[in-house]
C-alpha positions as CSV (number, residue, x, y, z in Angstrom):
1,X,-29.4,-0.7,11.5
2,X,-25.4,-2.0,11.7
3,X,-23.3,-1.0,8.8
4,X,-20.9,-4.1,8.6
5,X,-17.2,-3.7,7.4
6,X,-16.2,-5.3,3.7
7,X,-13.0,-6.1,2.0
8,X,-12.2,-3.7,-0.2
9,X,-8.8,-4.7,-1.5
10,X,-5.7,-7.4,-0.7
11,X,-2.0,-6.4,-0.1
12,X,1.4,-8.5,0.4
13,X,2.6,-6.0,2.7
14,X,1.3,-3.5,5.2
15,X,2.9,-0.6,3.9
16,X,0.9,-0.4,0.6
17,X,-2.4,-1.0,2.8
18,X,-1.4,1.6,5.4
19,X,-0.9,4.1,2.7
20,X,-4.5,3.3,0.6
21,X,-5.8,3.9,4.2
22,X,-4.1,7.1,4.5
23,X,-5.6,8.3,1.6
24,X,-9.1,7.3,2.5
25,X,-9.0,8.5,5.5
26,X,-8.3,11.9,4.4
27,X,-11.1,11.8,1.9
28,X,-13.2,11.3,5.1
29,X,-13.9,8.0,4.7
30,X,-13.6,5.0,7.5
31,X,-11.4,2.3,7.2
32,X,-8.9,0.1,9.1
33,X,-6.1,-2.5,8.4
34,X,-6.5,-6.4,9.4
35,X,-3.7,-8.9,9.5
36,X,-1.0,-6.6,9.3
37,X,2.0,-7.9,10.4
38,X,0.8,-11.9,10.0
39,X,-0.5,-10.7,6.7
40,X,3.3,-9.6,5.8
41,X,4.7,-12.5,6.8
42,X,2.8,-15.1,5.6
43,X,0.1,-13.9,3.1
44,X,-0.8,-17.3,2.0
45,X,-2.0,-18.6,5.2
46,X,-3.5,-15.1,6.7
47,X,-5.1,-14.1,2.9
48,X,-2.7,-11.4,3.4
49,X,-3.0,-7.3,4.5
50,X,-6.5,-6.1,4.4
51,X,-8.1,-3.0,4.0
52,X,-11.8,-2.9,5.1
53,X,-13.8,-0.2,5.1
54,X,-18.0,0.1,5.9
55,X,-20.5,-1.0,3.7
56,X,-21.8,2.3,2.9
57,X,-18.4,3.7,1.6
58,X,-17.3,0.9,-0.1
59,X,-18.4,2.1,-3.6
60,X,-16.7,6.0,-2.8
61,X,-13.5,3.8,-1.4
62,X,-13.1,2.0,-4.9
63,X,-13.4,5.3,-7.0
64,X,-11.2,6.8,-4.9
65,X,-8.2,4.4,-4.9
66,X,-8.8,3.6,-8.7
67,X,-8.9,7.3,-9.6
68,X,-5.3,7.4,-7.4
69,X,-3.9,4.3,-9.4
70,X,-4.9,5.7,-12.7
């Protein structure tokens, strides 16, 4: 069985993203940024910065950045 990457949140700049990423990577949990630089740039065209992580730690990933934003 694959376990397929998912969006788990937007950003207008890579910074913010890189950081969220940090933090799940240091909780263990898998995850890389798409359209970085493009994203920055020009977030309508590109959707903007991306953070995706697996399908199985997408529910642990969303607890985890909500409990940090809280």
């Amino acid at each position: 069985m694959q376990n397929k990457t998912t969006l788990l949140k937007t950003y207008s700049n890579e910074t913010e993203a890189q950081l969220d990423a940090m933090k799940l990577k240091e909780a263990g949990i898998d995850c890389m940024v798409t359209n970085g630089f493009m994203g920055t740039l020009l977030p309508i065209a590109t959707g903007g910065v991306r953070l995706m992580v697996f399908d199985d730690d997408l529910q642990r990933a969303r607890q985890l950045l909500e409990t940090e934003e809280a």
